[in-house]
C-alpha positions as CSV (number, residue, x, y, z in Angstrom):
1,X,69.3,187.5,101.8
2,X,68.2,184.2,103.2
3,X,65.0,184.1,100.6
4,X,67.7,185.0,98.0
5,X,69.7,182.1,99.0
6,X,66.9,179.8,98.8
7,X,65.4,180.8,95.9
8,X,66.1,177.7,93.2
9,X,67.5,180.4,90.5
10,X,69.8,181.5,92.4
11,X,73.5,179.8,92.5
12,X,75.9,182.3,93.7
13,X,75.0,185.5,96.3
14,X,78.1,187.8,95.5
15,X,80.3,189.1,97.9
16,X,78.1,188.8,100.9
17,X,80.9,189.8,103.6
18,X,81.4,193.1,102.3
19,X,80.4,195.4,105.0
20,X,77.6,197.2,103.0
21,X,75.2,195.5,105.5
22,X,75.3,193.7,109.3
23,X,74.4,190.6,108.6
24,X,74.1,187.3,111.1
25,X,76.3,185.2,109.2
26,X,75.7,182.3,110.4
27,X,71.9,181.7,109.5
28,X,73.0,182.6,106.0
29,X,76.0,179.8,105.6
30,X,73.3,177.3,106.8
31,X,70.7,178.4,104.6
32,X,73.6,178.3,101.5
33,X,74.4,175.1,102.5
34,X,70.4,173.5,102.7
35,X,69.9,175.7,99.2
36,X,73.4,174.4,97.9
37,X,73.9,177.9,97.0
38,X,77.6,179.2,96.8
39,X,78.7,182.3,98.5
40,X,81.5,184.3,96.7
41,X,84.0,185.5,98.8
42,X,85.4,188.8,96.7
43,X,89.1,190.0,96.5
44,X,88.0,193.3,95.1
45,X,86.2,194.0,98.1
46,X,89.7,193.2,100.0
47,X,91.3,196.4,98.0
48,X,92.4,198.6,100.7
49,X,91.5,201.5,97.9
50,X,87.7,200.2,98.7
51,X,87.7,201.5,102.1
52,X,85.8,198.6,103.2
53,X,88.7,196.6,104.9
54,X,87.6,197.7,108.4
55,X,84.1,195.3,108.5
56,X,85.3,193.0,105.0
57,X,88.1,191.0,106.3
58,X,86.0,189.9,109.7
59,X,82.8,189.7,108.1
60,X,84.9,187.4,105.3
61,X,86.9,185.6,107.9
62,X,83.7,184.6,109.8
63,X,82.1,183.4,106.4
64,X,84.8,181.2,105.9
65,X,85.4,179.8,109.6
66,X,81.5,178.7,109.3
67,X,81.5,177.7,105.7
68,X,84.3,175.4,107.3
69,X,82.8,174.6,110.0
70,X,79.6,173.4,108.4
71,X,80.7,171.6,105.2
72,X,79.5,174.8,102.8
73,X,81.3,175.3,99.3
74,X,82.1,179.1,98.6
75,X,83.8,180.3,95.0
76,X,86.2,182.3,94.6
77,X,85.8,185.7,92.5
78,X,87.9,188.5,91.5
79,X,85.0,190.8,90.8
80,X,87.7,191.8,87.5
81,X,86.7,194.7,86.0
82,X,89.6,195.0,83.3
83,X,91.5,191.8,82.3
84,X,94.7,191.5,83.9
85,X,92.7,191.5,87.5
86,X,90.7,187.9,86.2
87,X,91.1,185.2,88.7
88,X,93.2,187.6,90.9
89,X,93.1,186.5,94.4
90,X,96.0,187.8,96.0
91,X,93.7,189.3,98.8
92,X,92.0,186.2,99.4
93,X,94.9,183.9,99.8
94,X,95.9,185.3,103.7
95,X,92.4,184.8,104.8
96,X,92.3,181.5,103.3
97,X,95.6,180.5,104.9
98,X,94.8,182.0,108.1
99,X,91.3,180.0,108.4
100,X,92.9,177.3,107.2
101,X,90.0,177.0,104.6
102,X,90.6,173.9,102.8
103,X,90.7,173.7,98.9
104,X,88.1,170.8,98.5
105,X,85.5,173.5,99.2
106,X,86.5,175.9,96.8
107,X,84.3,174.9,93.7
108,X,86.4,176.8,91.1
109,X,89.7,174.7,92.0
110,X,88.7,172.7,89.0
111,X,86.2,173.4,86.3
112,X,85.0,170.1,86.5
113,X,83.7,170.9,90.6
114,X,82.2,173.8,89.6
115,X,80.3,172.2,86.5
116,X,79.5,169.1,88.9
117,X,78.3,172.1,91.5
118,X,76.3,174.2,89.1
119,X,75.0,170.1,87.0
120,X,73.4,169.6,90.6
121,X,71.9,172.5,91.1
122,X,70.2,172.9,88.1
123,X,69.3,169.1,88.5
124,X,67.1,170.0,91.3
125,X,65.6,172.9,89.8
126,X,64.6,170.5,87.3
127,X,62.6,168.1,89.7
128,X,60.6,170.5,91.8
């Protein structure tokens, strides 16, 4: 995952706290942050139909308490696979209350922050 994140072409690593894998987390949040690569943290995966809520919510928790911790963006996705679940986050909201994960480091807040995130990465693609 870490030569994912750093790869220049990459902007987003989807739902990375789902429990399909262990992962260390934190080498992965610093490596996001050095790539300026966003880590989605998925509300689908938070369905308790999934099955997955037994390793999601602390592997999604501990995403967000280091994303936090060290200054990292993450985006918000819904993973919607029919329209009325687009930019649904109603699992997402307790995790982000109970980390206290502030909105400035949510990049799609605003379309502009996500435009000014994705502008700047593509910037730097541009210059190597």
């Amino acid at each position: 995952m870490i030569a994912a994140i750093k790869n220049p072409w990459i902007h987003i690593i989807s739902h990375p706290g789902d429990g399909v894998a262990e992962l260390d987390f934190e080498p992965i949040v610093l490596a996001a942050k050095e790539a300026n690569t966003l880590l989605e943290i998925n509300n689908s995966t938070l369905e308790p139909c999934r099955g997955k809520l037994a390793k999601a919510i602390p592997n999604n928790l501990e995403i967000l308490r280091l994303c936090k911790k060290y200054d990292v963006p993450v985006i918000l996705g819904s993973d919607a696979h029919i329209f009325f679940d687009i930019a649904n986050y109603r699992n997402l909201f307790p995790l982000l209350e109970q980390t206290e994960f502030p909105s400035s480091l949510i990049v799609n807040t605003q379309p502009e922050y996500f435009m000014d995130f994705i502008n700047t990465k593509n910037a730097n693609i541009n210059n190597q």
